[in-house]
C-alpha beads as a LAMMPS data file, in Angstrom:
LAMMPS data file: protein, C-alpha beads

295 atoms
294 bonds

1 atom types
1 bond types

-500.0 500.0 xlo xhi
-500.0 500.0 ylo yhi
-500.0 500.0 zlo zhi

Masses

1 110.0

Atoms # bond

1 1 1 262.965 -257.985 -431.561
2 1 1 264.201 -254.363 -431.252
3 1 1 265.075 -252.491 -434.311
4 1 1 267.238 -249.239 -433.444
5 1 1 270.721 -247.292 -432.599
6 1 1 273.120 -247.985 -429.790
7 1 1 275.390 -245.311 -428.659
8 1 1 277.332 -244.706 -425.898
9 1 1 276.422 -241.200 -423.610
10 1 1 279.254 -239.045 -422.556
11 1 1 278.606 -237.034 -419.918
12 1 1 280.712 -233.951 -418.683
13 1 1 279.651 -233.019 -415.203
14 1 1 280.352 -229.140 -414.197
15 1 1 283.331 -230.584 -411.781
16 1 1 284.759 -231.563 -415.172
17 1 1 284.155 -235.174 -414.402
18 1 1 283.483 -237.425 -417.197
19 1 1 281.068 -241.035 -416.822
20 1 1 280.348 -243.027 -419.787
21 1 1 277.059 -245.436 -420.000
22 1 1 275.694 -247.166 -423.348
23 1 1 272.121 -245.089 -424.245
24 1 1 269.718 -244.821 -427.155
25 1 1 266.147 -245.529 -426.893
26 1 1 265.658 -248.718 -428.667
27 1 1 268.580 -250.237 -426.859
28 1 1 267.177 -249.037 -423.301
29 1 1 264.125 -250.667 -424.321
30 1 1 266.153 -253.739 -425.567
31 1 1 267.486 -254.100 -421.652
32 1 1 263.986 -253.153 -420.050
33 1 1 262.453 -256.410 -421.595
34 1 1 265.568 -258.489 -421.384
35 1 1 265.216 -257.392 -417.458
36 1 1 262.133 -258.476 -417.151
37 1 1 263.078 -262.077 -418.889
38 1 1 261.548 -261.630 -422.281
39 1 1 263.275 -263.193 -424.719
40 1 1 265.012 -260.204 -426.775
41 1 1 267.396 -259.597 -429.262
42 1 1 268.643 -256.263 -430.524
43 1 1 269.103 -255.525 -434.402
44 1 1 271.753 -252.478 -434.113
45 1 1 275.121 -251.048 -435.318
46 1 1 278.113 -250.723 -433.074
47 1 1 281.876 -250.755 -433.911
48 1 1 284.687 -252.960 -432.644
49 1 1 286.085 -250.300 -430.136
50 1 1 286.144 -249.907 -426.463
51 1 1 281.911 -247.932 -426.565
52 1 1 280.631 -251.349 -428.874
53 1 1 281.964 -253.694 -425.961
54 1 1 280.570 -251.604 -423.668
55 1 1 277.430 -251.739 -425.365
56 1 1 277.821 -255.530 -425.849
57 1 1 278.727 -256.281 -422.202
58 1 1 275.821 -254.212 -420.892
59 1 1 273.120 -256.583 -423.664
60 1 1 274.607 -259.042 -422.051
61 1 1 274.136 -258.337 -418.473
62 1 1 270.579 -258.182 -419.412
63 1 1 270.564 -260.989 -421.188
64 1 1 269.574 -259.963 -424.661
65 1 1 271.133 -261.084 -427.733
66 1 1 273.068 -258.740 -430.466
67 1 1 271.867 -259.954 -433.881
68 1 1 274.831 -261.285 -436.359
69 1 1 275.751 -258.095 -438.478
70 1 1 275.061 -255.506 -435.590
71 1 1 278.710 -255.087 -435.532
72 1 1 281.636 -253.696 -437.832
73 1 1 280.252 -250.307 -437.724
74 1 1 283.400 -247.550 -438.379
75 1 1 282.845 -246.464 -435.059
76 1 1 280.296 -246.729 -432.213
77 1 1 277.897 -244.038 -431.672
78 1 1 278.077 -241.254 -429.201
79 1 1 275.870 -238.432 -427.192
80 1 1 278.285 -236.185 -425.806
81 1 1 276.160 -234.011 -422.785
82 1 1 278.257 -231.513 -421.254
83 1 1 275.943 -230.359 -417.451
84 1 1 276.372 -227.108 -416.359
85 1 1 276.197 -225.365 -413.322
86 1 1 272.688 -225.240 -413.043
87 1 1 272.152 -229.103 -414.048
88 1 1 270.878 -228.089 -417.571
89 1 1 272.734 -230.452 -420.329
90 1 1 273.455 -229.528 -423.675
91 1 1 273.931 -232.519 -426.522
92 1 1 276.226 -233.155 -429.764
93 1 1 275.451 -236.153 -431.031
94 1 1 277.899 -238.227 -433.406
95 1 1 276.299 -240.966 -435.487
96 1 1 275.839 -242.260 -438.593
97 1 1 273.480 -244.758 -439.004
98 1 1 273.539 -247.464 -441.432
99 1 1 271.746 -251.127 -441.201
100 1 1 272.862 -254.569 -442.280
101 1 1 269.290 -256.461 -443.600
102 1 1 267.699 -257.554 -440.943
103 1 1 267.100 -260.877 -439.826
104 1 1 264.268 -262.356 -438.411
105 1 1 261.510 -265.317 -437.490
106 1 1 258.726 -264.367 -437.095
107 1 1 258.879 -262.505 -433.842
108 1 1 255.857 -262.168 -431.639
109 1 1 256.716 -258.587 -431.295
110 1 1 259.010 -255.702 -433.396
111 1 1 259.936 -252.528 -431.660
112 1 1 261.348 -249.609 -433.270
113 1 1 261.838 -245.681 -433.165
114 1 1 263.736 -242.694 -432.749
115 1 1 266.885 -242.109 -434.010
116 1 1 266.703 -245.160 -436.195
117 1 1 263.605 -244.496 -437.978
118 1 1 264.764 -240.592 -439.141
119 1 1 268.052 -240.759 -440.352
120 1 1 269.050 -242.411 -443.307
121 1 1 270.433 -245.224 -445.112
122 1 1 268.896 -246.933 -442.175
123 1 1 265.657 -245.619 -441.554
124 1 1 264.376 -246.843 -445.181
125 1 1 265.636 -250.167 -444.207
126 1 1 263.707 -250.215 -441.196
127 1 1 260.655 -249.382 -443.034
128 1 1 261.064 -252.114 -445.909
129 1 1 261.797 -254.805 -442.888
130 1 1 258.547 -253.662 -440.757
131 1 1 256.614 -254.048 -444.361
132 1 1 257.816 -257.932 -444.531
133 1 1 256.614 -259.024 -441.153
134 1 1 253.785 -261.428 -440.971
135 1 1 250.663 -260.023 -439.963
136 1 1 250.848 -261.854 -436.531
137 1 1 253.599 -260.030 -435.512
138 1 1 253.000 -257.222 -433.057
139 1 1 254.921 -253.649 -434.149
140 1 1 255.382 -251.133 -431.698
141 1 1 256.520 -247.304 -432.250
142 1 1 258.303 -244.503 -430.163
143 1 1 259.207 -241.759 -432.387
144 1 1 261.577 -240.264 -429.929
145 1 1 262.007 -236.837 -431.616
146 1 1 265.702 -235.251 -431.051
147 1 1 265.004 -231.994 -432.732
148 1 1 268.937 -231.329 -433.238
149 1 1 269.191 -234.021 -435.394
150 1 1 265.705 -233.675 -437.737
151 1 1 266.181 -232.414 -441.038
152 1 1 262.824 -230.152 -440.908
153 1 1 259.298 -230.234 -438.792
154 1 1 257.461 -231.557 -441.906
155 1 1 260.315 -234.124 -443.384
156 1 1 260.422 -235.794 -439.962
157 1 1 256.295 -235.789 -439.535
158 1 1 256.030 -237.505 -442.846
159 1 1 258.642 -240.309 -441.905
160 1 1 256.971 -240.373 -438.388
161 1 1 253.389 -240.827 -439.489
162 1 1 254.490 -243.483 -442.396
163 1 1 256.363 -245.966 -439.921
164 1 1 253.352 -245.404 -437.257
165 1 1 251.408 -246.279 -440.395
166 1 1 252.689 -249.783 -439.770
167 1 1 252.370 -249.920 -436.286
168 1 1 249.980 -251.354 -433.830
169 1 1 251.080 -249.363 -430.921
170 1 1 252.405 -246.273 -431.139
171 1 1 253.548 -243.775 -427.984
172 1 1 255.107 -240.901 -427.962
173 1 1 255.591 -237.931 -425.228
174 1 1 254.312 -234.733 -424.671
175 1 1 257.612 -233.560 -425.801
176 1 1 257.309 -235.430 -429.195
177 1 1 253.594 -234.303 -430.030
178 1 1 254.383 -230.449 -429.818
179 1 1 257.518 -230.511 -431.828
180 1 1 255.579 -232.543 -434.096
181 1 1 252.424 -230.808 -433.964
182 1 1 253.003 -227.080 -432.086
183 1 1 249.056 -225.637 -431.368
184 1 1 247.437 -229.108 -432.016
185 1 1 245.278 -230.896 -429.063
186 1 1 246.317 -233.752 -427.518
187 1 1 242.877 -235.507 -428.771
188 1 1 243.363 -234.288 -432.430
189 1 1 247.008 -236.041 -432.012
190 1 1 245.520 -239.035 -431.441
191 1 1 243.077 -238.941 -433.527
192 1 1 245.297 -238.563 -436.281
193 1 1 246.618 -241.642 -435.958
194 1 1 243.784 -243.350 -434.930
195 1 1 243.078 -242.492 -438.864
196 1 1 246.450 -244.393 -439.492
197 1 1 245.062 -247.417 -438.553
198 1 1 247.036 -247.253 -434.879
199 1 1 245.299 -249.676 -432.409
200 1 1 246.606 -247.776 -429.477
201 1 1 248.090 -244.681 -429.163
202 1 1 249.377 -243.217 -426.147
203 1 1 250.743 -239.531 -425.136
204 1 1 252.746 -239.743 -421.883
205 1 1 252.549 -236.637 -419.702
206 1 1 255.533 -237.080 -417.191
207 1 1 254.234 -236.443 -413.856
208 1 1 251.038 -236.409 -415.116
209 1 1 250.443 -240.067 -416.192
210 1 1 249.255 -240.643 -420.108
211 1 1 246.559 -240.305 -422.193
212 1 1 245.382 -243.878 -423.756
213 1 1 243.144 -244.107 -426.972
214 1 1 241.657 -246.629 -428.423
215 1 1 238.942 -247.931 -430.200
216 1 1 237.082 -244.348 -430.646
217 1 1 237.672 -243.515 -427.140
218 1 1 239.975 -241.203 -425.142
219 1 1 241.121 -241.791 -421.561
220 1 1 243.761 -240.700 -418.495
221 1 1 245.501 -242.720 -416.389
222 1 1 247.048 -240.969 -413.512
223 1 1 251.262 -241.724 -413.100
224 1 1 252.020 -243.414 -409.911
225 1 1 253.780 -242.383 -407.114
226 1 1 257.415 -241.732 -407.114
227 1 1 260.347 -239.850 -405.761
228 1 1 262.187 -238.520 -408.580
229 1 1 265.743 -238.862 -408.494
230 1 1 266.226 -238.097 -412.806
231 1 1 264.124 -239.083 -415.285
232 1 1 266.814 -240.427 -417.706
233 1 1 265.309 -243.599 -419.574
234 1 1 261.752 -243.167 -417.874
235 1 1 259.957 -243.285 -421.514
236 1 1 261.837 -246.377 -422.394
237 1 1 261.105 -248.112 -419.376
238 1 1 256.882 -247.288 -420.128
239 1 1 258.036 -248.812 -423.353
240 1 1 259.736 -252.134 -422.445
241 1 1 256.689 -251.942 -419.602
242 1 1 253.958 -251.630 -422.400
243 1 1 255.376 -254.070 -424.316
244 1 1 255.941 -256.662 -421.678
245 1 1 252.633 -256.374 -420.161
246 1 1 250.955 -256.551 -423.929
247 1 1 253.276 -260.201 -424.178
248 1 1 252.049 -261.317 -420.948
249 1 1 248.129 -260.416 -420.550
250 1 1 247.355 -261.542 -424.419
251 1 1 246.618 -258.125 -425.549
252 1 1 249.531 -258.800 -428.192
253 1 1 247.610 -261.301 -430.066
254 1 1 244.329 -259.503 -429.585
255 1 1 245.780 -256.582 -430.980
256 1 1 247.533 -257.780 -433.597
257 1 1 243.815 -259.530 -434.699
258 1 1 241.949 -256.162 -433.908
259 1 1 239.718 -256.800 -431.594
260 1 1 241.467 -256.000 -428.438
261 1 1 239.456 -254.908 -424.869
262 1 1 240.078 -251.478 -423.846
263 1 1 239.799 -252.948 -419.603
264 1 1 243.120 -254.712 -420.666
265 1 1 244.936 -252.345 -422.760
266 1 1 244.731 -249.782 -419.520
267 1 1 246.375 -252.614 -417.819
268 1 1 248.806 -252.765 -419.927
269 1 1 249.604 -249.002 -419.855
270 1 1 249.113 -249.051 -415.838
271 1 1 252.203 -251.177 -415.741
272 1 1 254.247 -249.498 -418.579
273 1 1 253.382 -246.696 -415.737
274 1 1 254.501 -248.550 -412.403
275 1 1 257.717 -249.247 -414.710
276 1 1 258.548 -246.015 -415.694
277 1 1 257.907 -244.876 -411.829
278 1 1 260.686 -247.357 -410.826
279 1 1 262.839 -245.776 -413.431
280 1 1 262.865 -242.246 -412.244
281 1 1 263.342 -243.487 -408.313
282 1 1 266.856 -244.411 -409.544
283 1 1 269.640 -242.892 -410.845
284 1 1 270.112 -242.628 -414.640
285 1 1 268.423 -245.564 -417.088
286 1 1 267.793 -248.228 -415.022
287 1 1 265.156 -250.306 -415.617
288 1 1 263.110 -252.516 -413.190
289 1 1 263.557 -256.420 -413.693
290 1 1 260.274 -258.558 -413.236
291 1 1 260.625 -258.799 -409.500
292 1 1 260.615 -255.274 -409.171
293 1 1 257.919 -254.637 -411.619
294 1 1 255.534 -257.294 -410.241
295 1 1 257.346 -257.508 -405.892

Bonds

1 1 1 2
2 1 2 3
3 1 3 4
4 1 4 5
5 1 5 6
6 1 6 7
7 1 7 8
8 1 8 9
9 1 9 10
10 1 10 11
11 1 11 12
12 1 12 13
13 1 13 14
14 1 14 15
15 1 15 16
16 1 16 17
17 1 17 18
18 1 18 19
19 1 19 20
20 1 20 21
21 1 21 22
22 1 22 23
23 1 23 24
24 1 24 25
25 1 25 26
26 1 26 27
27 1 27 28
28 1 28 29
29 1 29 30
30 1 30 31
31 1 31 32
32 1 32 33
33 1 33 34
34 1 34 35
35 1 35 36
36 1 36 37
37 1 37 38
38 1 38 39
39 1 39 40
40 1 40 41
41 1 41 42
42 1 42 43
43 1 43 44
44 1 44 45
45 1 45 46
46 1 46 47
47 1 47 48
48 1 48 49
49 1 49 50
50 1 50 51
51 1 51 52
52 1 52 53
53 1 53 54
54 1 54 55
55 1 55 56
56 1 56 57
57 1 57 58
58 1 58 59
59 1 59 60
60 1 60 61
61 1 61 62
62 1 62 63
63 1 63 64
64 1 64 65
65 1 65 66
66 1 66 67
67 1 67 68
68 1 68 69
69 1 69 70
70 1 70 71
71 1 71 72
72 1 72 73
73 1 73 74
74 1 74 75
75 1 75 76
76 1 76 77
77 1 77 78
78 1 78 79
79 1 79 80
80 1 80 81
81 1 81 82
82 1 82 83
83 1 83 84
84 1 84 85
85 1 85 86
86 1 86 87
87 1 87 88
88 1 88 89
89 1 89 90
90 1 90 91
91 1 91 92
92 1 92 93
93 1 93 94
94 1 94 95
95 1 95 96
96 1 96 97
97 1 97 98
98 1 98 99
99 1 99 100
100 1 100 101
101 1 101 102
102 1 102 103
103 1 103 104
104 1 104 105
105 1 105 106
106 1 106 107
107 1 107 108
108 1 108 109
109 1 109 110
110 1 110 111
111 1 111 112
112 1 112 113
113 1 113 114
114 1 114 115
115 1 115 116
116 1 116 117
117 1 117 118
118 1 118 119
119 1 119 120
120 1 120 121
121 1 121 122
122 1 122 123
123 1 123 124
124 1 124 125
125 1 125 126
126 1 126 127
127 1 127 128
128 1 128 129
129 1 129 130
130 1 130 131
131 1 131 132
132 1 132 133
133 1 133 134
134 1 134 135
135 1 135 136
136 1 136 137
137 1 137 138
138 1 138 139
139 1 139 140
140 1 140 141
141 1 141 142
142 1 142 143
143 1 143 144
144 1 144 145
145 1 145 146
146 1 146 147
147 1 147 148
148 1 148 149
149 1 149 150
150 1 150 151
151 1 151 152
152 1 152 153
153 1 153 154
154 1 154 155
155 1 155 156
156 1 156 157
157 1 157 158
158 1 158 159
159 1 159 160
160 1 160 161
161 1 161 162
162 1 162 163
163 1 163 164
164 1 164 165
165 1 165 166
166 1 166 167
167 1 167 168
168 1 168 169
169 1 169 170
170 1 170 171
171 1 171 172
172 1 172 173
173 1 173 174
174 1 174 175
175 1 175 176
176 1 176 177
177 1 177 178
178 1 178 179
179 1 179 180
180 1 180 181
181 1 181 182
182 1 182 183
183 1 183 184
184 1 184 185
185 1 185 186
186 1 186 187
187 1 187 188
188 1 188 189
189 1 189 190
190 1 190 191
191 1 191 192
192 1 192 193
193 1 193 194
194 1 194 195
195 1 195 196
196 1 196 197
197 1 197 198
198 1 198 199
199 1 199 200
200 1 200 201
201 1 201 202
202 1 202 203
203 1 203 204
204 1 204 205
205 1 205 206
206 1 206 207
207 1 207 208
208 1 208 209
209 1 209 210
210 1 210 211
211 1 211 212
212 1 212 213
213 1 213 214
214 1 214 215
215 1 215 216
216 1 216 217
217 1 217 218
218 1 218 219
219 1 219 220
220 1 220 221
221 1 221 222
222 1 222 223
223 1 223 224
224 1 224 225
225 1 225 226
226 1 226 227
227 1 227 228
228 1 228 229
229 1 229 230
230 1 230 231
231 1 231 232
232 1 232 233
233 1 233 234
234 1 234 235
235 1 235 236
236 1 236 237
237 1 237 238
238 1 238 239
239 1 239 240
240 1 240 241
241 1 241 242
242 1 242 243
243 1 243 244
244 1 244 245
245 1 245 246
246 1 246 247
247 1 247 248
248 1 248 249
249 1 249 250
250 1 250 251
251 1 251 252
252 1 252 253
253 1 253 254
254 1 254 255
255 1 255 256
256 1 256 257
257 1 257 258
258 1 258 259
259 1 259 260
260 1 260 261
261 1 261 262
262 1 262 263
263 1 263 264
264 1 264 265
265 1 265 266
266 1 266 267
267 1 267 268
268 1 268 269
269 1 269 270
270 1 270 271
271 1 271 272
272 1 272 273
273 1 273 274
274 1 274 275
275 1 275 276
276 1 276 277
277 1 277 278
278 1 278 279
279 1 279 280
280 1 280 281
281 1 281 282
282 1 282 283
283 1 283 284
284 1 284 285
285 1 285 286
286 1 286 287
287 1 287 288
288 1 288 289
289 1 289 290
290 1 290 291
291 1 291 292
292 1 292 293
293 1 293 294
294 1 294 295
C-alpha cells in the first residue's frame, strides 16, 4: 500500500506550450511497483474533475488500485511549473491535503512520504495509521522535502524524524539531507536515524550512486550507467525499485524481524539503482516495468 498525494503537473514550456501529466511522489511510486506487477493500491485524495480521471486512468494503466474514499476531494491537486528560457522551472503548488481513514489488511508493505506526511489534516492521519500496522508489515519513508511548501526547517525536521521513527526503510536525497540538515555529514545523517531505530537508511547522490547504512556500517554503491535525458521521477523509481527488490529477495520479512544481511540489502539498493537509471534514459516519470528492470 502507498499512503500519499496525487496531483496533476502543469507545465508551461518557454514556447508557451502547455502538457499536463498526473505527478506526486507517492503516486509515481504507486505506478513504479504496479509496473513491475506488485500488487498495489494507492490511499490518496483526488476530485471528480477532468486532473482526478486523469490520475485514475493513469493507476489504471499501471494496474494499481485507488482505495474507496480516495475520491470526492473539492478539487484535484496541481504543480503548476512554468520553464524558462534557459530550462530552469519555477513551481506554485495548489493543494490541500486532507485524508479519509485509511483502510487496510495487513499489507506486506506501507509506503509513505513527502507532501503527505508535512501538511496537515492529513499528515497526522498518516502517522496514527502507520502506528496501527502490525509489526509484520514493512514501512518505508521518502521525505521528499519541497521547501516552498514547509512551514519552517525545524517544524518539518521534527515531523520528518517522527514518521522515520516508524519506519524500517527510510531514503532520502542529497537534496533532502541539506535542507534538513545544512553543515551536517552525510554519516552523521545517517547516523541519526540509525538512533531512530531505521534498519536502512539510504542518501541518494544523483550521478553519484547512494550511500547505504545499516547495521553499524556505512557503504557506496556507485549509480549505473545512463544517458540522461531528465531526471523527473528518478527518486521514485529507486523507491518503487527498493521496495520491489526488498518484496522479492526476502529482505522485507528479514527486515521487518531485524535481522536482515547487509550482502542482500545492497542488492536491493543495486536495483532501486538500475531502476532509477532507466528512469532518467526517458523522458519525464516513466518508470521501468519488470521486463525492463530484470531484460
Amino acid at each position: 500500500m502507498v499512503i500519499g498525494e496525487s496531483l496533476v503537473d502543469i507545465v508551461d514550456g518557454p514556447q508557451g506550450n502547455r502538457t499536463c501529466h498526473p505527478g506526486g511522489s507517492p503516486l509515481n511510486v504507486a505506478v513504479g511497483l504496479g509496473r513491475l506487477d506488485v500488487s498495489t493500491e494507492l490511499a490518496t485524495r483526488i476530485g471528480d474533475d477532468p486532473h482526478g480521471e486523469l490520475i485514475r486512468r493513469h493507476l489504471t494503466d499501471a494496474g494499481v488500485t485507488l482505495q474507496a474514499g480516495s475520491r470526492g476531494a473539492d478539487r484535484t491537486a496541481t504543480a503548476h511549473a512554468s520553464i524558462g528560457a534557459d530550462g530552469s522551472a519555477t513551481y506554485e503548488f495548489d493543494i490541500a491535503w486532507d485524508l479519509s481513514e485509511v483502510h487496510f489488511e495487513a499489507p506486506r508493505v506501507v509506503h509513505t512520504g513527502s507532501l503527505a506526511t508535512l501538511l496537515e489534516p492529513g499528515a497526522s492521519r498518516i502517522e496514527e495509521a502507520l502506528r496501527r500496522l502490525p509489526d509484520s508489515t514493512l514501512i518505508t519513508f521518502d521525505p521528499n522535502i519541497r521547501p516552498a511548501l514547509a512551514t519552517s526547517r525545524e517544524t518539518t525536521r521534527t515531523r520528518v524524524e517522527d514518521i522515520a521513527a516508524l519506519a524500517h526503510i527510510v531514503k532520502m536525497s542529497n537534496e533532502d539531507a541539506a535542507w534538513l540538515y545544512p553543515d551536517t555529514e552525510p554519516r552523521a545523517i545517517a547516523e541519526r536515524y540509525a538512533s531512530r531505530g531505521a534498519q536502512l537508511f539510504v542518501l541518494t547522490r544523483a550521478e553519484n550512486g547512494c550511500m547505504v547504512a545499516s547495521h553499524n556500517t556505512l557503504r557506496y554503491l556507485q549509480a549505473e550507467p545512463a544517458t540522461v535525458v531528465d531526471t523527473i521521477g528518478a527518486g521514485d523509481a529507486f523507491m518503487s525499485g527498493l521496495i520491489y527488490e526488498a518484496i522479492r529477495s526476502g529482505a522485507a520479512r528479514q527486515l521487518t524481524a531485524r535481522e536482515s544481511e547487509e550482502e542482500l540489502l545492497d542488492v536491493c539498493v543495486q536495483t532501486a539503482l538500475r531502476s532509477a537509471a532507466i528512469t532518467v534514459s526517458r523522458a519525464g516519470a516513466n518508470p521501468p516495468n519488470r521486463h525492463d528492470l530484470n531484460g
